[in-house]
N, C-alpha and C positions, 0 to 999 in steps of 0.2 A: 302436425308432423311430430311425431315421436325420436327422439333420437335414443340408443342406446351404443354403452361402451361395455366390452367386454375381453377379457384376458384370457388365451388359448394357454389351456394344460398339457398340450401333445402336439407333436405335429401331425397336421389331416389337412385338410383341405377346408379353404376359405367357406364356399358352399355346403359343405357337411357338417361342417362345426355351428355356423348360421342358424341352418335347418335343425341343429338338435338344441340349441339355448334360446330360441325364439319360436313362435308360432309359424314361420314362413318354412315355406317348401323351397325347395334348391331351385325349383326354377323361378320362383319369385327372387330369391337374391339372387339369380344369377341376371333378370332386368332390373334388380336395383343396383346394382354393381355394373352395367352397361352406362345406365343414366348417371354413372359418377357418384351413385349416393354409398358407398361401401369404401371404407379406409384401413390402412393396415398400418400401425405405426405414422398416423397423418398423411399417409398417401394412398390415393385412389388406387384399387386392385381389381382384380378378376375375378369372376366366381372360381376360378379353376387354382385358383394361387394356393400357393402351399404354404401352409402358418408353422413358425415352431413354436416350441414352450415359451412363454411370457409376451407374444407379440398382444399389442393392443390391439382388439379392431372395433373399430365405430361401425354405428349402419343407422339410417333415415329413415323411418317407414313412416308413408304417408298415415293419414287419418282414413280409415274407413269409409267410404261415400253410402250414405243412410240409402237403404232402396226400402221400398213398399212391395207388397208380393199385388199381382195383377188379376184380375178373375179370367179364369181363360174357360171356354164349351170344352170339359173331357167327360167323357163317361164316366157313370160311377155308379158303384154296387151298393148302393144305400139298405144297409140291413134293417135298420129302424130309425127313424126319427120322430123327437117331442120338441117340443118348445125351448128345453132344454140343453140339450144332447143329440148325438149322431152316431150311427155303427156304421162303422162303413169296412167291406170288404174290399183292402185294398189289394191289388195285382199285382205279380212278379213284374218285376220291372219299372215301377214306379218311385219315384222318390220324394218322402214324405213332405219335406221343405226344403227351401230353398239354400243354400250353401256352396262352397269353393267355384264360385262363378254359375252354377245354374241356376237360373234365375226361374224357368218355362217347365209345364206342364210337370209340375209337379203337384201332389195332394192338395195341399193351400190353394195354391191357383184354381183348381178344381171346384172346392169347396164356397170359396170365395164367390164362384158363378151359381154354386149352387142353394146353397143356401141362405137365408135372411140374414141373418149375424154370427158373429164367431166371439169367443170372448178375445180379451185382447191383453192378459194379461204377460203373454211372451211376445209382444211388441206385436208389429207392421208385416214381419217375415214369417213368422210362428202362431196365428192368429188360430184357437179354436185347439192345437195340437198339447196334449195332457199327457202321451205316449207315444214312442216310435216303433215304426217296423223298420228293416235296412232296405235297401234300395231292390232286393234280390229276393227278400222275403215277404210270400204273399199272407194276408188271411184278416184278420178282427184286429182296429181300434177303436178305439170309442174318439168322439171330439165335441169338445163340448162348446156351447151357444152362448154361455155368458160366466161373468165372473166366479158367482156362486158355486155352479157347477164344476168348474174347471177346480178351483177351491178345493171342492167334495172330495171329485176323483182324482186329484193328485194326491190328495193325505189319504185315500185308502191304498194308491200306490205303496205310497210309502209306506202304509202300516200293514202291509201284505195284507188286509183284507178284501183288496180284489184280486181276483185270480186269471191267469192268463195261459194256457195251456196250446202245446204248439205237437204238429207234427214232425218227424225230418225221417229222414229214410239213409241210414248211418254205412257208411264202407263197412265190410265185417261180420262176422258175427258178435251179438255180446251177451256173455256167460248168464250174467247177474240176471235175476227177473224182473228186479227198481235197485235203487241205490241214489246216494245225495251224495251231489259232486257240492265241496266247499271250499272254497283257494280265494287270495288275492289276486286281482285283474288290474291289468292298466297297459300303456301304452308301451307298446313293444321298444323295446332301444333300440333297435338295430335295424326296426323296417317302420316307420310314423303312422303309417297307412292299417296295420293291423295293432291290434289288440292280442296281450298273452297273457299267461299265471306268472306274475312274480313270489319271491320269496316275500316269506313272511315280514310282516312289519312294513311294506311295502303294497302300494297299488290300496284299492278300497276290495271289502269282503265280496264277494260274487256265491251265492247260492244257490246250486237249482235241483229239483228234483226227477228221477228220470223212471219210465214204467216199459218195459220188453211189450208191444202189441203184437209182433208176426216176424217170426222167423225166421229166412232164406238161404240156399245155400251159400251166397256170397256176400247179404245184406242182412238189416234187422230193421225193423221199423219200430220207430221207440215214440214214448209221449214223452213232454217234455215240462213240468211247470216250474215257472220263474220264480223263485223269492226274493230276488232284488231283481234287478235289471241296468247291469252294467251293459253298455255296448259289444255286441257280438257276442252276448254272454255266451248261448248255448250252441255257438259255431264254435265257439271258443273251448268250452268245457268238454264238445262232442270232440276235438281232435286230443284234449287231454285224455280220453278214456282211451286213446286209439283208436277211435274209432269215426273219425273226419264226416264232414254232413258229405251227400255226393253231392257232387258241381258245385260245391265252394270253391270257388274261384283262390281266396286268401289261402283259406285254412284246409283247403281238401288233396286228395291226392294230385299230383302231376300228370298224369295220364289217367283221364276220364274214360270211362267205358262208353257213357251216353252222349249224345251230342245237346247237350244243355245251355238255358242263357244264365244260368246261377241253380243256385244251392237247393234244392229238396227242401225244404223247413217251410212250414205253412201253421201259423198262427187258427187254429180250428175252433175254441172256445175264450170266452169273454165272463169273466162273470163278476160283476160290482153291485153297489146298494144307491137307487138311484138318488140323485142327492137332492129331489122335493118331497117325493112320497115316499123314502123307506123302503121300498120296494127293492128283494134281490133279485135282478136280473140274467139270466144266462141267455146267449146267443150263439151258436155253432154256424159255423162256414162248410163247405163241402170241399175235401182237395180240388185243384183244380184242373182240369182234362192232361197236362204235360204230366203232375205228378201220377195219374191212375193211369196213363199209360207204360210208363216206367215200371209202374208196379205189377202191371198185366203180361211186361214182358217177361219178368225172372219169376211169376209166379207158374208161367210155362215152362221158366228151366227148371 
C-alpha cells in the first residue's frame, strides 16, 4: 500500500487534482475515496469535493496485483517467422498488450498460443513485444523469441537503424510534397488519455518524416516514417500539420464523413538487420479491405 500526501495549489476538484498529480484516473479515486481511502485536511472526502489553495490531501493506493498474460486461440497474420523473431501483421482493432484492466485477446495472449517462446525481457505481461502499434492501427511489428533478439531490435529502435513506415489517409489536402514534422510531445494536460506538442524544453523530441502518395479532392494520402516513436506520434503530428488521420477518434475531426471503427494509419513496411545473421530485412503489408474501400470511394469523387 502506497500512501501519498499532497498540497492543492488552486481550488478544483478532489478527483481532478488526484488524477493530474498521480497515475490514477478519476474514476479510480473516485472508488478509493468510496472505500474511505482519500483525506482532505485528515478527513475522509469525496471524489467530487472541492479543494482550495493549501488543503492537504492524502490518498492509499493499493499495490498493483502482479498478472501473467494467458495464451488464448486468436488468429494471426504471421508474416515470417525464424527461431528467432516474428512479423506479425497485426489488425485494426487489436491491442498489443495488456493494460488499464484488459487483460483478453490481446497480441501477447495470441502469441503466447502461438508460438514456442517469447523473450521475457518486459516481464509476464509484455513477453516477446520490442515495439507498439495503438490499439486502432493495423500493419508490421516484428517480436522477438529471445533475449538476444529482443536486445538487437530494440537498439536499432533506438538508433533509428530500423525503419518503420506507415500509411494514413489525412482530412485535407497537403500542399508540401514531404516535409519533417519536429516538436516536443507528451502528455496532454488538460485531457490524460491523448497525447500533444508541448512547448519547447518540455515533453521528449518526437520526429517524423512525411511523403504526398495521391491526392484527392477532400483527402491526401501521405507516407509516414518514424524517427523516434513517441506514443501517437504520427496521429499526433498529422493533426499538427492540420491535417488529422480520418477516423481518429482522439485526434481527428468531430464529424466523420465515413462510418469507421478508428483512424486510417496502417503500418505497411518493416525494415531491420536481423540480429544472428546480419541480414537487412524488409517486409510490406497490404492495406487492409476497410482502408481500400475508403479509398475506392473518393477516388470516384
Amino acid at each position: 500500500m502506497q500512501r501519498r500526501k499532497l498540497t492543492a495549489s488552486r481550488a478544483v476538484r478532489c478527483d481532478v487534482f488526484l488524477s493530474e498529480e498521480t497515475e490514477l484516473t478519476r474514476s479510480a479515486v473516485k472508488k478509493l475515496a468510496d472505500a474511505d481511502m482519500v483525506w482532505v485536511n485528515a478527513v475522509n472526502c469525496k471524489a467530487g469535493a472541492m479543494l482550495k489553495a493549501g488543503d492537504e490531501v492524502e490518498i492509499c493506493i493499493p499495490d498493483p496485483v502482479p498478472i501473467a498474460a494467458v495464451p488464448e486461440e486468436i488468429p494471426l497474420d504471421i508474416v515470417y517467422e525464424d527461431g528467432d523473431l516474428a512479423v506479425v501483421n497485426k489488425p485494426q482493432g487489436m491491442t498489443v498488450h495488456a493494460g488499464a484492466g484488459n487483460y483478453e485477446g490481446t497480441l501477447v495472449n495470441a502469441l503466447l498460443f502461438r508460438l514456442s517462446s517469447l523473450s521475457g525481457i518486459n516481464g509476464e505481461l509484455r513477453p516477446g513485444i520490442v515495439h507498439r502499434l495503438d490499439k486502432d492501427t493495423s500493419g508490421l511489428l516484428v517480436v522477438a523469441k529471445n533475449d538476444m533478439a529482443h536486445l538487437s531490435l530494440s537498439a536499432q529502435i533506438a538508433e533509428k537503424s530500423a525503419r518503420r513506415e506507415y500509411l494514413a489517409l489525412l482530412e485535407g489536402v497537403v500542399k508540401e510534397e514531404s516535409g519533417k514534422i519536429v516538436t516536443q510531445m507528451g502528455r496532454d494536460k488538460r485531457d490524460r488519455l491523448r497525447q500533444a506538442v508541448l512547448p519547447a524544453g518540455e515533453g521528449r523530441r518526437a520526429e517524423t518524416d512525411f511523403f504526398v502518395e495521391e491526392r484527392f479532392k477532400n483527402n491526401t494520402l501521405v507516407r509516414f516514417s518514424l524517427k523516434t516513436g513517441r506514443t501517437h506520434q504520427i496521429r499526433v503530428h498529422a493533426k499538427y500539420m492540420g491535417h488529422p488521420v480520418v477516423g481518429d477518434p482522439l485526434y481527428g475531426y468531430k464529424n466523420q464523413r465515413f462510418s469507421l471503427n478508428g483512424q486510417l494509419l496502417h503500418a505497411f513496411r518493416l525494415t531491420f538487420t536481423h540480429p544472428r545473421t546480419g541480414e537487412e530485412m524488409t517486409f510490406t503489408a497490404p492495406l487492409p479491405d476497410y482502408f481500400l474501400r475508403i479509398l475506392e470511394i473518393i477516388r470516384r469523387d
